[in-house]
N, C-alpha and C positions, 0 to 999 in steps of 0.2 A: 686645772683647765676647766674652763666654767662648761656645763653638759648642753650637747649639741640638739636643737631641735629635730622634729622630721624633715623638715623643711632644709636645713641645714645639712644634712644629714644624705637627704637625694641627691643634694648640688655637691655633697662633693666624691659620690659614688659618679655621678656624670663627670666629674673632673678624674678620679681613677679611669673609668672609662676611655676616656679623650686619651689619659696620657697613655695608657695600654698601646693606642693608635700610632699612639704621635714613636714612640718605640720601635712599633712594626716599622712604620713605612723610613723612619731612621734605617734600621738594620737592613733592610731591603734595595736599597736603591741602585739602579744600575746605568750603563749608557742607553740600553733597550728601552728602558723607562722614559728617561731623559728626554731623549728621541721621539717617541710615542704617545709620550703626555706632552710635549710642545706641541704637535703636529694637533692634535685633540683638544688643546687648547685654544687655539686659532682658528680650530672651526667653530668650535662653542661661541668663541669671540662674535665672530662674520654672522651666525645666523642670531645672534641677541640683540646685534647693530641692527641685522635685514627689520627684524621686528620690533625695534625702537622702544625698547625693554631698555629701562635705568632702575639706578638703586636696588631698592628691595626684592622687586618686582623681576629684574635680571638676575640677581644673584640665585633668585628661589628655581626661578627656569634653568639657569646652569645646573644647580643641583640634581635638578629632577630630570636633565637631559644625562648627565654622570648617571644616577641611578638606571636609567632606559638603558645604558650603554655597558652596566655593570653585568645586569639581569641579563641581555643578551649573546653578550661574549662571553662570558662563565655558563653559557647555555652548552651542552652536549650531550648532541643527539643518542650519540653510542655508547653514552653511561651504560658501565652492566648491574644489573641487579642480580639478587640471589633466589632466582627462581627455581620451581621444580625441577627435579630430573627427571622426571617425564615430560617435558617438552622438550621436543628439536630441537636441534643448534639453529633452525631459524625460526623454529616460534616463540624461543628465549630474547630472539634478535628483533624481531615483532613486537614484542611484548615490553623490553626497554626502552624501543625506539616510542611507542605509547605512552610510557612510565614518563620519559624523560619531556614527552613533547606536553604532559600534561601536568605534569610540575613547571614548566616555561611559566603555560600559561594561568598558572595559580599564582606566580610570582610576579608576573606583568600584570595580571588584573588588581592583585592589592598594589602594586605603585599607583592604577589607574584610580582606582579610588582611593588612594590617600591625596593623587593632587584636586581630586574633585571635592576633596574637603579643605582646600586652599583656593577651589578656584583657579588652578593654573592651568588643566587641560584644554588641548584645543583641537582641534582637527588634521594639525600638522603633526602633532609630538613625534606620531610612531614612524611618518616618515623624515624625521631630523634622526632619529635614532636610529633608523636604518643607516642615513646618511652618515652619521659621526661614527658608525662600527667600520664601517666600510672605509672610506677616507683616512680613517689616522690607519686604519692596518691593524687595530687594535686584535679581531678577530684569529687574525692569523698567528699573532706574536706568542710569545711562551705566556703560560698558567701565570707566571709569577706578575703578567704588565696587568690581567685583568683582574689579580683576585683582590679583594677586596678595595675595588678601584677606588670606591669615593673615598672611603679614609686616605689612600695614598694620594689621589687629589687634594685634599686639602693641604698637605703639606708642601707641598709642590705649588700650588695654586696661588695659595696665601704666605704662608712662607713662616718662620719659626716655628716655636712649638703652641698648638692649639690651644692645648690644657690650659697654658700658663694664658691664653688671651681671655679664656673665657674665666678662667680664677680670679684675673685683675676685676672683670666689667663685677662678677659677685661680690667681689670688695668694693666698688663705686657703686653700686645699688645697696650696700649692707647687709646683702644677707647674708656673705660671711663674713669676718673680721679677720684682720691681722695684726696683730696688736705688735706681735714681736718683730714682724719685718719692717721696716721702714718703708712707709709708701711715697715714695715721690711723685716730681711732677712730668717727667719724661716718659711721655708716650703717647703715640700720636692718634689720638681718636678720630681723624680725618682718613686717614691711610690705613685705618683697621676698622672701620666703622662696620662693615659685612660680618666682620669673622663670627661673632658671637651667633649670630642667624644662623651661619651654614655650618657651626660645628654642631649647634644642635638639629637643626634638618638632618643632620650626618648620624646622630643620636638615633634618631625618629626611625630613620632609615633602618637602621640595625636593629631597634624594636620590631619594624613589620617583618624582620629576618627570622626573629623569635618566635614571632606569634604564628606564623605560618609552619614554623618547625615543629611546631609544638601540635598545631592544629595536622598537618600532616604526618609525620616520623613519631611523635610522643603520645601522642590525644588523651592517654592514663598514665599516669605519674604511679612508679610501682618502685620503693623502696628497697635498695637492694639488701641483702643481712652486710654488715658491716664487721669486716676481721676482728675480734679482738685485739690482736698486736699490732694493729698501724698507731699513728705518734694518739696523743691527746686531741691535740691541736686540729688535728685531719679529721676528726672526729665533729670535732665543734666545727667544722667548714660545711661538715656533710648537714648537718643539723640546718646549718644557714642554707644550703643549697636546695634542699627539698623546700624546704619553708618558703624561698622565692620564687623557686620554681611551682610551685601549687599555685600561690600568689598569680602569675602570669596565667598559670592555664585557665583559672576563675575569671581572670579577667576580662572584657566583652571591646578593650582597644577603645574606651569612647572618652580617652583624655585630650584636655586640651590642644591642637597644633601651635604649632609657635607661629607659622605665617601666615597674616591675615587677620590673628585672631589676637596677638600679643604686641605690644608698644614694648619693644624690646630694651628700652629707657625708662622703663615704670615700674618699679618696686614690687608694687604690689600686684602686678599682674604677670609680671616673672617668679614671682611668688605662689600664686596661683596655680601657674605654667607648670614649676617644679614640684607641686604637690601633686597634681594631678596625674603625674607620671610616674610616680612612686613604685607600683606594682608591673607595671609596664617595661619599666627599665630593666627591672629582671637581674642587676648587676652585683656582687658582692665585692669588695673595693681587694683591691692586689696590692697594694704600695702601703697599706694605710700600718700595717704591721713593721716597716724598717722607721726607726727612731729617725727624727728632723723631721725639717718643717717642708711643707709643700714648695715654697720657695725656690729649695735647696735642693728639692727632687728636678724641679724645672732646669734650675743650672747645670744638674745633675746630665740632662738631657744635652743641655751644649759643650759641656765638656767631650761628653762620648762620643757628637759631631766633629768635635775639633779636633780628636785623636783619631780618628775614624779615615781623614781625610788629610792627617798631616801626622804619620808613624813615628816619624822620628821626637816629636816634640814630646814634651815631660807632661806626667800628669800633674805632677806641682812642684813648686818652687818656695820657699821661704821668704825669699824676699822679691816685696810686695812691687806689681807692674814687672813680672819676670818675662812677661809673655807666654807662662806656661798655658796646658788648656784651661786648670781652674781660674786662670786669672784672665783667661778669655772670657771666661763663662760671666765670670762676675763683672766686668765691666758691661756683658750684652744684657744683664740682667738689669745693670742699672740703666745703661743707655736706650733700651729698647721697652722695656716694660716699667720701668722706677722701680725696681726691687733692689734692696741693698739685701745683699750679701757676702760673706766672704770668702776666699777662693779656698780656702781650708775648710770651712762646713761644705764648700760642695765637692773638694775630694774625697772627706768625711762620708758623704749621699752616697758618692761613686761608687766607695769602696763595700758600702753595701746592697749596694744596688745591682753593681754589677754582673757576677754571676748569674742573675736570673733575665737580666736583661740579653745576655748569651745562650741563656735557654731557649728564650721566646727567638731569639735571630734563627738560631738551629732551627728549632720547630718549624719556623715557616718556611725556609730556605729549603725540608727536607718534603713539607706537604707541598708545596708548588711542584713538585718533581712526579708529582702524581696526574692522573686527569684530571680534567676540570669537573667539579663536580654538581654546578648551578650554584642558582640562587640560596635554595632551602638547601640548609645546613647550621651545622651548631656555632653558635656563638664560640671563637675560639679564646675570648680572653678566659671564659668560664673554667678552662681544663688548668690555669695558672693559680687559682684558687682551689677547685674541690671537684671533678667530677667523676663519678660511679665508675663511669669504663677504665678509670686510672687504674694500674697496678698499686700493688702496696710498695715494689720497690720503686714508681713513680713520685705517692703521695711521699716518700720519705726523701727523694731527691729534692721536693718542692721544698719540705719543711727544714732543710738543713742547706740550701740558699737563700730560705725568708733568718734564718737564722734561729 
């Protein structure tokens, strides 16, 4: 396998990324949701028409009205903090209610200057975003409808899996290859023409989540001592995760934006685009460890919808157009994206994939049940890889699902 640029390299930590997403809001999904992202959609709709926003120019304002709507409803007031015991049971309550109202507005003022580095702000925003918390009820519903909204929007929104839309456009621009998958000609760049835009404004998004976490909760990076007895492997993670994480906190955030600023049909300035975000991404890849091809992991992804949603059905079948889920999988992969593959390499993906994709459903299924905790907080693909606060009988659970 010929050796992978930087360039190369970022694009497809940003495609681990997406798929990390594209998993959650899979394993997540509810009638509550359903419900609640209709209702939110219809109004994003109504007020993009009121303002006569087309193409780019709509899609970027949806995103950044999602984002206003994320930062607000994941807002709580009565977050408790871990303050002295010598203060009151209401100066502790004073003092979170502070804590919390001042983290809001750490978190709304960097959205506010990241769209005035696109251009998109306007004198309406913050009351559209008032407007969209309020009207869909998002406010009210359980932790699980607001957290991490925009990545569950996009799924919902745009509809398959993300990863796989924005993998294909890196393969039509060249700056990755796919030698071994067969790329055909079905798929329809009319009716997907946004997605690549708003998966990475979705990118972007969860970068300013970092950089604020880091500027608030981390500001010094202090290396923890490291067990001797946890695996090898966990070892070489931690190596990678200090190392990108220093990366981010040096960083000063003044890369490229993609809207406004990028011809997201131009090689070389998608090229640009993904260098410049290099250290910003912050990301260390989760998938890139299970043997097969990216492909196969994407199929991987509709098989686990089609069993997810239909129990009784097989995960595979021998003979070929069985109906099983793999052989759903591989027909959407050809029909919808032009990826050939076979419904046997993606029960192959499943069968290693799965477990950990069971992990991540658990995990968020169990933090939703918690309060909401804002904006600023930790990147949660990170802890699927490598992070310090794990136990050692955690990183060994990771390591003996990554296999």
């Amino acid at each position: 396998m010929p050796k992978l640029n930087d360039v190369q390299n970022t694009a497809l930590e940003i495609v681990d990324f997406l798929y990390f997403y594209d998993l959650v809001s899979l394993s997540t999904i509810t009638s509550e949701k359903v419900s609640i992202y209709g209702k939110l959609n219809d109004l994003v709709g109504r007020l993009i028409a009121d303002r006569k926003l087309s193409g780019q120019q709509a899609e970027a304002y949806r995103h950044y009205l999602l984002c206003g709507v994320e930062i607000l409803a994941t807002y709580n007031v009565a977050q408790e903090w871990d303050l002295p015991e010598s203060l009151t049971i209401r100066q502790k309550h004073e003092a979170s209610k502070y804590i919390n109202r001042q983290r809001f507005d750490i978190a709304s003022d960097g959205l506010m200057n990241e769209m005035k580095q696109t251009e998109m702000l306007d004198d309406s925003f913050n009351k559209d975003v008032y407007m969209l918390t309020r009207e869909s009820g998002i406010a009210q519903a359980s932790y699980a409808v607001s957290f991490r909204l925009v990545a569950q929007m996009l799924t919902f929104d745009l509809g398959g899996n993300i990863a796989c839309h924005v993998y294909r456009r890196l393969i039509k621009l060249k700056i990755l290859n796919s030698s071994k998958d067969t790329l055909q000609a079905h798929y329809d760049e009319i009716g997907n023409e946004h997605i690549f835009l708003r998966a990475l404004l979705f990118v972007e998004f969860e970068m300013l989540r970092k950089r604020l976490y880091c500027k608030v909760d981390v500001k010094n990076l202090i290396m923890k001592e490291t067990p001797n007895d946890i695996p090898e492997r966990a070892k070489l993670r931690r190596e990678a995760y200090y190392y990108k994480s220093q990366d981010l906190l040096n960083s000063r955030g003044d890369f490229i934006r993609i809207h406004n600023n990028v011809d997201v049909m131009d090689r070389s300035q998608v090229q640009n685009y993904i260098k410049s975000i290099g250290k910003d991404l912050c990301h260390n890849s989760i998938f890139s460890d299970f043997k097969g091809t990216w492909i196969s992991r994407f199929g991987t992804w509709y098989l686990i919808g089609e069993k997810e949603f239909e129990l009784d059905n097989a995960i595979y079948g021998a003979v070929k157009n069985d109906d099983s889920c793999s052989a759903r999988a591989e027909e959407i992969m050809l029909h919808q994206y032009g990826f050939v593959i076979s419904a046997r390499s993606v029960k192959d993906s499943y069968n290693r994939i799965k477990n950990l994709y069971y992990f991540i459903r658990d995990y968020v299924n169990e933090h939703v049940k918690q309060p909401k905790h804002g904006f600023i907080a930790p990147d949660i693909a990170t802890f699927f890889h490598y992070h310090p606060d794990l136990s050692k009988k955690l990183l060994e659970v990771l390591e003996e699902i990554k296999g």
